[in-house]
C-alpha positions as CSV (number, residue, x, y, z in Angstrom):
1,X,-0.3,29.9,25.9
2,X,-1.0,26.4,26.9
3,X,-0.1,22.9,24.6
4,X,-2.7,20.4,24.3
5,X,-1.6,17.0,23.8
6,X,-3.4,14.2,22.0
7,X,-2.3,10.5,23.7
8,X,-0.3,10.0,26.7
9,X,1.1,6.5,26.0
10,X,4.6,5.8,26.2
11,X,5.9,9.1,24.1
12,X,2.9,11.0,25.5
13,X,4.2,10.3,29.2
14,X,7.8,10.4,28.9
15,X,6.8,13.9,27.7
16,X,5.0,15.0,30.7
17,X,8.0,14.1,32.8
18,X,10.2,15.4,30.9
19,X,8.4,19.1,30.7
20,X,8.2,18.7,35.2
21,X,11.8,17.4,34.7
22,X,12.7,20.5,32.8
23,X,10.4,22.9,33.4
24,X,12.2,25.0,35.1
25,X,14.9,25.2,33.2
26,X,12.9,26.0,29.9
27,X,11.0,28.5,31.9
28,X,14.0,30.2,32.3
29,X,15.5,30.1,28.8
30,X,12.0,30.7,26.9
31,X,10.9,33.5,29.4
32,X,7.4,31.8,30.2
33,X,6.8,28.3,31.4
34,X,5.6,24.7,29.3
35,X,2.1,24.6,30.7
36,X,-0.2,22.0,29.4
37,X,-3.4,23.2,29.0
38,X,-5.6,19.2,28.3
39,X,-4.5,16.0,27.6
40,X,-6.8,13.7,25.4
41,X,-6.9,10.0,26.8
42,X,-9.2,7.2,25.8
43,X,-9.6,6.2,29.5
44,X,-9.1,8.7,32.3
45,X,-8.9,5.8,35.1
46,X,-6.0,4.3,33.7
47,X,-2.9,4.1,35.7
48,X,0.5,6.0,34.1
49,X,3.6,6.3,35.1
50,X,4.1,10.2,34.6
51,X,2.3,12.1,37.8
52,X,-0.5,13.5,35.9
53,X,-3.4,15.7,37.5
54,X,-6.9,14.0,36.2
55,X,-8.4,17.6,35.8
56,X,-6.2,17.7,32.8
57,X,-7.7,14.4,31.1
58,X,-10.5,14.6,28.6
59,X,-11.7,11.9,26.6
60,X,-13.7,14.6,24.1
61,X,-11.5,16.3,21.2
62,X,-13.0,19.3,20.9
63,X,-12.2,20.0,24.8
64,X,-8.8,20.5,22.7
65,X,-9.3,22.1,20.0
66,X,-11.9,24.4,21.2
67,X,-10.0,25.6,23.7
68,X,-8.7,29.6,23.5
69,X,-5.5,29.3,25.8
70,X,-4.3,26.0,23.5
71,X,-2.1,27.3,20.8
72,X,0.0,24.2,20.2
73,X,-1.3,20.7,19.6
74,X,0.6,17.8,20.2
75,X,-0.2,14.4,18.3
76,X,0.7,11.1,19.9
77,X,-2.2,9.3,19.0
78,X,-0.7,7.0,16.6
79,X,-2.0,5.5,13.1
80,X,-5.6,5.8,11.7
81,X,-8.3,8.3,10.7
82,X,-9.1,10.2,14.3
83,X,-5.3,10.9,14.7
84,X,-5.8,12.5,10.7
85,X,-9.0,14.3,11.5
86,X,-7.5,15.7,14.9
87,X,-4.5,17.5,13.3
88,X,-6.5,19.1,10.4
89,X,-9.1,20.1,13.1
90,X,-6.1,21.5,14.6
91,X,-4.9,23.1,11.9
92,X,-8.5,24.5,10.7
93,X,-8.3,25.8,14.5
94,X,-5.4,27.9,13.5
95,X,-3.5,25.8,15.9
96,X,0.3,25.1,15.3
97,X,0.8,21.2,15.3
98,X,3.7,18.7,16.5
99,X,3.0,15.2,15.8
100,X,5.1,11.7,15.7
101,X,2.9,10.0,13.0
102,X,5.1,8.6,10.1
103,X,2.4,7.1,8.8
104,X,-0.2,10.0,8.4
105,X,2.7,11.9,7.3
106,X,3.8,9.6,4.3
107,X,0.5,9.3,2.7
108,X,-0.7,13.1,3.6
109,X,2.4,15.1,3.4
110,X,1.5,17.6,1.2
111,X,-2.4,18.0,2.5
112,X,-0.9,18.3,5.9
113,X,1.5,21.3,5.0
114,X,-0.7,23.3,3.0
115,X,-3.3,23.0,5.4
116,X,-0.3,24.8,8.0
117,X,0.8,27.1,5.4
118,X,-3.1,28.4,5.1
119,X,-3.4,28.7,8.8
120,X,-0.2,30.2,8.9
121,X,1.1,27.4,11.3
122,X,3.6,25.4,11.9
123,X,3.5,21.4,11.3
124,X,6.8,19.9,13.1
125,X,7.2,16.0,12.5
126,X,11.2,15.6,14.5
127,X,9.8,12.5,15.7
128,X,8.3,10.8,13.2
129,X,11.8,9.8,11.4
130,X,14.6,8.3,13.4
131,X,13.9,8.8,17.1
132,X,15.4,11.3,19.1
133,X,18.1,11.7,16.0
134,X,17.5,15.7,15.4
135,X,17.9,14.4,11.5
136,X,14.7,15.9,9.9
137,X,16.4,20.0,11.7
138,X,19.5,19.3,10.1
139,X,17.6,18.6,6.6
140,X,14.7,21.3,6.9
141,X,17.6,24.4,8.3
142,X,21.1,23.3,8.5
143,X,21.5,21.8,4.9
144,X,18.5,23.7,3.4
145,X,21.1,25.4,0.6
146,X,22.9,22.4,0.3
147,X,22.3,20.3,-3.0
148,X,22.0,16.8,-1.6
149,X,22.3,13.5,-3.8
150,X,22.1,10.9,-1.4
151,X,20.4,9.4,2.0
152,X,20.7,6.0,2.9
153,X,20.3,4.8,6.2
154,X,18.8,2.5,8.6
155,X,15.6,3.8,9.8
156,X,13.7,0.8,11.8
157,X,15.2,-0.6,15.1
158,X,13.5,-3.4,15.3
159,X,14.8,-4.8,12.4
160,X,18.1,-3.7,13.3
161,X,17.9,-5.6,16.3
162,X,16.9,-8.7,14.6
163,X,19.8,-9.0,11.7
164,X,22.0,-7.9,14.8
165,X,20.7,-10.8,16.6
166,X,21.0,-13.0,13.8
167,X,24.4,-12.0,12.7
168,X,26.1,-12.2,16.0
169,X,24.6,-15.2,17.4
170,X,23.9,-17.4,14.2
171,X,20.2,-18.1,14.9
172,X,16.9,-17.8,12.6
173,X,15.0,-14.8,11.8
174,X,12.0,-16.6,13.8
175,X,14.0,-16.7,17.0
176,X,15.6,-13.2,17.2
177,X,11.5,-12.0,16.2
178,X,10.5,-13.7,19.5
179,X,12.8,-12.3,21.5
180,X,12.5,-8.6,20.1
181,X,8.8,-9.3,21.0
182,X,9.8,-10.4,24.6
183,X,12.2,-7.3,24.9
184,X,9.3,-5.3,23.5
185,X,11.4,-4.0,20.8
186,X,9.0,-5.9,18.3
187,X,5.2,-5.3,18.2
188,X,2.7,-8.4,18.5
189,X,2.0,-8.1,14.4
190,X,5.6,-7.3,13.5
191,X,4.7,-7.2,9.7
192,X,4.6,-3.3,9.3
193,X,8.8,-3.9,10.3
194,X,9.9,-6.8,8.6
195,X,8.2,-5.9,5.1
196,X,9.9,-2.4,5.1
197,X,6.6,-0.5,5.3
198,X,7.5,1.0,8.3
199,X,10.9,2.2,7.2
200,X,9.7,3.4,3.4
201,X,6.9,5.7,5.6
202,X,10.4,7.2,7.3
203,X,11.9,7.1,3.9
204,X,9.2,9.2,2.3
205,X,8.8,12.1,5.0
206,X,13.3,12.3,4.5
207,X,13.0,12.5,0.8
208,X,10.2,14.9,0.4
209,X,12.6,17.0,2.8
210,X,15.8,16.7,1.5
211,X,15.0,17.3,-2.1
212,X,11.8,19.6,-1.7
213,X,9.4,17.0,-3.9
214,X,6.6,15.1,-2.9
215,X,7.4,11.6,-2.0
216,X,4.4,9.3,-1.1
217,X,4.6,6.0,0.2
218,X,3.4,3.8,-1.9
219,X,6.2,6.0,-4.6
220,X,8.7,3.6,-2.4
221,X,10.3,0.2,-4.2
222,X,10.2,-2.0,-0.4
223,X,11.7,-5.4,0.2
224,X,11.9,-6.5,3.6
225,X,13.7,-8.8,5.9
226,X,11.3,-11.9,5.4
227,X,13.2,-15.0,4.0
228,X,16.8,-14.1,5.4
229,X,18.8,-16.9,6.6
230,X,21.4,-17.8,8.9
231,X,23.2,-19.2,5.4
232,X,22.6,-15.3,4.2
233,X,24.6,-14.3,7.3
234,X,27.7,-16.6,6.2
235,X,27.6,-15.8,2.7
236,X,27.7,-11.7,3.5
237,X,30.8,-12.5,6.8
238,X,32.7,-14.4,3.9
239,X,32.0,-11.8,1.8
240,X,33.6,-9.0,4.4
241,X,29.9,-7.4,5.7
242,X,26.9,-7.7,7.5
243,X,22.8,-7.7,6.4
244,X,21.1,-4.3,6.9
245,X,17.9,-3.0,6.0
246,X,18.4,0.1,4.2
247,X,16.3,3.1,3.4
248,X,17.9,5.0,0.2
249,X,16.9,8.0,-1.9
250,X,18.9,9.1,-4.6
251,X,18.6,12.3,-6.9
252,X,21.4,13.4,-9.7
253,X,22.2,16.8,-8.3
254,X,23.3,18.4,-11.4
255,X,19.6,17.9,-13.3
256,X,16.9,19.7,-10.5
257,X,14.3,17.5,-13.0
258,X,15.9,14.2,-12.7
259,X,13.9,11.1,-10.9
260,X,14.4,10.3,-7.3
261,X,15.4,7.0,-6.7
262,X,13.2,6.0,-3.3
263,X,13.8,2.4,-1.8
264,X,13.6,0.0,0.9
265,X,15.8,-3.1,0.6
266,X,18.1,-5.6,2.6
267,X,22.0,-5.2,1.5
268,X,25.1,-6.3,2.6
269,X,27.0,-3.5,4.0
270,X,30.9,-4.0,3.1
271,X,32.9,-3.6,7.0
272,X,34.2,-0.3,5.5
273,X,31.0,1.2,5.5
274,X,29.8,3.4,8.8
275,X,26.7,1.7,8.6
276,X,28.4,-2.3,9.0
277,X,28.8,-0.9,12.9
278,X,25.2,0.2,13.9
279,X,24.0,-2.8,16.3
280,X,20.7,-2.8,18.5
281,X,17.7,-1.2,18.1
282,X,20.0,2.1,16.7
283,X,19.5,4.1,13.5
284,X,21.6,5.5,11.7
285,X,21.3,8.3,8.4
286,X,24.6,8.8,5.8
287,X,23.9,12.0,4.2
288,X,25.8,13.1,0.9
289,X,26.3,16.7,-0.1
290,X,27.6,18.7,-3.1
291,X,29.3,20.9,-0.9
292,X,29.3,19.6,2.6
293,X,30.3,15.9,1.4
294,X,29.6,13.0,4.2
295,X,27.8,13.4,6.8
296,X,25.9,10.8,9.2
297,X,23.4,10.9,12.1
298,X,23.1,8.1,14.6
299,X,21.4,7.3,17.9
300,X,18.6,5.6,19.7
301,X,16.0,5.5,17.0
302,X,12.8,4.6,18.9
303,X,11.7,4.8,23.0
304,X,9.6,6.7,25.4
305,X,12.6,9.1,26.3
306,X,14.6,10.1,23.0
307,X,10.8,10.3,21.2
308,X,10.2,12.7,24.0
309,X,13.5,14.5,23.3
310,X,12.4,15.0,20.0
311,X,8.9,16.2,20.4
312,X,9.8,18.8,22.4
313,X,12.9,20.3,20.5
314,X,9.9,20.8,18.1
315,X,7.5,22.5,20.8
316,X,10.2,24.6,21.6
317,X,10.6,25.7,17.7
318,X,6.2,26.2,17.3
319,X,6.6,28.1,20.5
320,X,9.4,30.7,19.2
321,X,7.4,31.4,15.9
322,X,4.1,31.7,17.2
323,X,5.3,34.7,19.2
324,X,7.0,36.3,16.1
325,X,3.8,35.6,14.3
326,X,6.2,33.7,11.6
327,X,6.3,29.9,10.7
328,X,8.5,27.4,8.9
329,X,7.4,27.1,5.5
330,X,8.8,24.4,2.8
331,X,7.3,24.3,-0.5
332,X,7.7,21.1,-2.5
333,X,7.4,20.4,-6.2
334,X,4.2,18.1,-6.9
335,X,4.9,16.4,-10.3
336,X,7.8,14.4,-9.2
337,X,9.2,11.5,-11.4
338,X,10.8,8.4,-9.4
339,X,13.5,6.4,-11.3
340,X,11.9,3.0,-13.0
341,X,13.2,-0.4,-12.1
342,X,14.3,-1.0,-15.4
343,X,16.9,2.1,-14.2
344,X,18.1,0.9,-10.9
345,X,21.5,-0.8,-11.0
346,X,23.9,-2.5,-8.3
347,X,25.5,-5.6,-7.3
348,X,23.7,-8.6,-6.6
349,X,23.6,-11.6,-3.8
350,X,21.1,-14.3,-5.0
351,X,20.9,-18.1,-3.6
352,X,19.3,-21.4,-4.6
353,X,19.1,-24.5,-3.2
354,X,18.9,-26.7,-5.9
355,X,19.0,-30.7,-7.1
356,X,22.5,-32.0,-6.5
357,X,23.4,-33.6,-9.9
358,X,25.1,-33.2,-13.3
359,X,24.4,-30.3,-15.6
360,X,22.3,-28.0,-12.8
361,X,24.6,-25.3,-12.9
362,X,24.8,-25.0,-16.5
363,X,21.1,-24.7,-16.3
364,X,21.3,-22.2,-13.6
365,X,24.2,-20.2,-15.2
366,X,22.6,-20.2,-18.8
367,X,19.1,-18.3,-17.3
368,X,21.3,-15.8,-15.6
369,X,23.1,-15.1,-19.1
370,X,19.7,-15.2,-20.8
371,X,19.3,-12.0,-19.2
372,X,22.8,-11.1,-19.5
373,X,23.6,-10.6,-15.5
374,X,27.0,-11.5,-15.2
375,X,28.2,-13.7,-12.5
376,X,31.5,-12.0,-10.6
377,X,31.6,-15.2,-8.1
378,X,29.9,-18.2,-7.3
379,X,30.0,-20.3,-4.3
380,X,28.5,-24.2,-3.3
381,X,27.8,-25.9,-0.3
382,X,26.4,-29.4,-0.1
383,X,23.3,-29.7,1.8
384,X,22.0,-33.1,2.8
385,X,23.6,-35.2,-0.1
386,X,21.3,-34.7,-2.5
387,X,20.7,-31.1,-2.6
388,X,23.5,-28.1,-2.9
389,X,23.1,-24.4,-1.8
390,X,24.8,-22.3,-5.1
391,X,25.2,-18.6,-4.0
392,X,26.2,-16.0,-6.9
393,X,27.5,-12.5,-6.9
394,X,26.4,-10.3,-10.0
395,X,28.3,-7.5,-11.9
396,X,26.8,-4.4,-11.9
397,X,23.5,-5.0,-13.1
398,X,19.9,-3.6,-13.6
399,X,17.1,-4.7,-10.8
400,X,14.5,-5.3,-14.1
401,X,17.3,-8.1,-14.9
402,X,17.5,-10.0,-11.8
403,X,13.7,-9.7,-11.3
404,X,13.5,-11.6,-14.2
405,X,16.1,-14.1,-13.9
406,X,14.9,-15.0,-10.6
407,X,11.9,-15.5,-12.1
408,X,13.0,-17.8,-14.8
409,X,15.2,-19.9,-12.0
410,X,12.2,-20.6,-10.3
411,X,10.6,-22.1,-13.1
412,X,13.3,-24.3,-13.1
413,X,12.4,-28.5,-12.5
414,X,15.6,-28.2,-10.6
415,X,15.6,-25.3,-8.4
416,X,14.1,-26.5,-4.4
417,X,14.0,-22.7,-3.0
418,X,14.9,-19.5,-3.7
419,X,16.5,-17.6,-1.1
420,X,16.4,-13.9,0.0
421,X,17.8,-11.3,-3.0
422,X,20.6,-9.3,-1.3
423,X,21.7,-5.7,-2.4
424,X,25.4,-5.2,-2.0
425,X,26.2,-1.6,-0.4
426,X,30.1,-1.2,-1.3
């Protein structure tokens, strides 16, 4: 049996050297060698680093697909409709699949899967959440009796390089950007990172996992990084924490009917919390069990190598059940709920610049009560002289609530800017 892989950028070639790396070595341990059988390439001419034989490169799918010796396909082709139509070809084949595509995955979970479970093939997706983090194994086999309640974690290295950036050196969101971009931990169009998308895609493949329900994308509440201040950074180091994006999904493990809470949002992680000390371009997963209690995952998130890693720990897995003739199946219920906003509660950091004079606070203070969001602290810095910078710290309160008070503040003939709304993680 051969493996036909589909790309060969950076993931695609770190994988050919690591299979002549280890090839060998897994020879030995599976009994037969890691052979791939075609590689599909949009140009064959291109140079790449990994030492690849051009009789291998095809630029035609169905050199792929059709072919008899191919049982595995591997998808590396990134976003979009060819990479979609190439794994259900593969599937239809009554090919077992491997792919890295987050974003296929979050819309087309559930197509995807039954499409496999027809063919009687695998669908392995390691790589498409967290890296070369071996989270998605632990969820699908390790804690597949476990009754888990909670995941929340930071699942996008570029953003985590960014706050890092920001935190630890005090400059703007603009300037860490560039530099991510220089480093290349940032893309060109960094907006699929900074609004969250990228990280509610990750959020919806670990959900539908750990709690067997279908979790789409678009069922995720996102906020991004976009608007977060140096100022932000003080305010949350005063407070005792840093600024994280956080993915979170939440289910009451007692009711096997109750709504799964699925969100995206920037926080301020107390010190105390594991997460406060993932820096860089890391992710990190907290994972909370009925019986197993705490656990949490952490390690390069993203890069040629630990992608690679990933990809083929999942190669490995099609490779064993294709020759038992078995596969690894996962049913999910369809007619999930997901928790309103009117039902999500937490602590609150919210900041306006407003008009330095007599009587603005009271106005500020009276539309918080209006929708009864009670202030727990309250701090002021003066600006420029004529304007002041009040920061406030809710109670416990619901996300409906601040919505709408922030709202109301920005109505407000007094209110310059609103600032970024803050989660507090305690």
């Amino acid at each position: 049996m051969k493996i036909g892989l589909l790309g060969c950028g950076t993931v695609g070639g770190a994988l050919v050297a690591l299979l002549d790396q280890e090839g060998d070595r897994l020879a030995r341990l599976l009994g037969e060698p890691l052979e791939i059988g075609r590689i599909l390439v949009r140009d064959p001419e291109k140079e790449r680093v990994a030492p690849i034989s051009k009789d291998l490169l095809t630029t035609q799918l169905s050199d792929v697909i059709d072919d008899g010796e191919i049982g595995l396909v591997v998808e590396l082709l990134g976003p979009g409709d060819f990479a979609l139509g190439a794994i259900r070809a593969a599937l239809g084949a009554k090919k077992s699949v491997v792919t890295a595509n987050k974003e296929i995955l979050s819309t087309h979970f559930l197509e995807l899967e039954l499409a496999a479970e027809a063919a009687s093939r695998d669908i392995f997706f390691e790589a498409a959440v967290a890296g070369g983090i071996p989270l998605i194994r632990a969820l699908r086999v390790s804690l597949f009796g476990e009754r888990l309640s909670r995941i929340v974690g930071i699942v996008n290295g570029t953003t985590n390089y960014i706050l890092t950036k920001m935190q630890e050196e005090h400059i703007s969101l603009d300037t860490a950007l560039a530099e991510a971009q220089q480093l290349g931990y940032a893309e060109a169009d960094p907006s699929g990172d900074l609004s969250g998308r990228d990280a509610a895609s990750k959020l919806a493949i670990i959900a539908s996992i750990a709690f067997g329900s279908h979790v789409d994308v678009e069922d995720v509440n996102v906020d991004g990084i976009w608007g977060i201040t140096p100022s932000d950074f003080d305010f949350a180091e005063r407070s005792g924490g840093v600024i994280k994006l956080l993915a979170q999904a939440e289910r009451d493990i007692d009711d096997p009917d109750a709504p799964i809470r699925v969100e995206v949002f920037p926080a301020i992680v107390m010190s105390t919390h594991p997460l406060a000390s993932v820096r860089g371009s890391f992710n990190a997963v907290f994972v909370e069990g009925s019986a197993v209690g705490q656990l949490m995952f952490s390690g390069p998130g993203a890069g040629g190598l630990p992608t690679a890693s990933a990809v083929l720990a999942d190669i490995i897995d099609a490779i064993k059940n294709l020759r038992t003739s078995t596969r690894a199946s996962m049913s999910m219920v369809t007619d999930t709920r997901f928790v309103e906003d009117s039902s999500i509660d937490a602590v609150f950091a919210l900041s306006v610049d407003v008009a330095d004079a007599p009587g603005v606070l009271s106005q500020v203070s009276e539309v918080f009560g209006h929708h009864l969001v009670s202030i727990a602290r309250m701090e002021q810095d003066e600006l420029d002289g004529e304007l002041a910078h009040l920061v406030f710290l809710t109670h416990r309160t619901h996300l409906s609530a601040i919505k709408a008070t922030m709202a109301e503040l920005a109505d407000l003939d007094v209110i310059e800017r609103s600032h970024k709304l803050l989660r507090v993680l305690e």
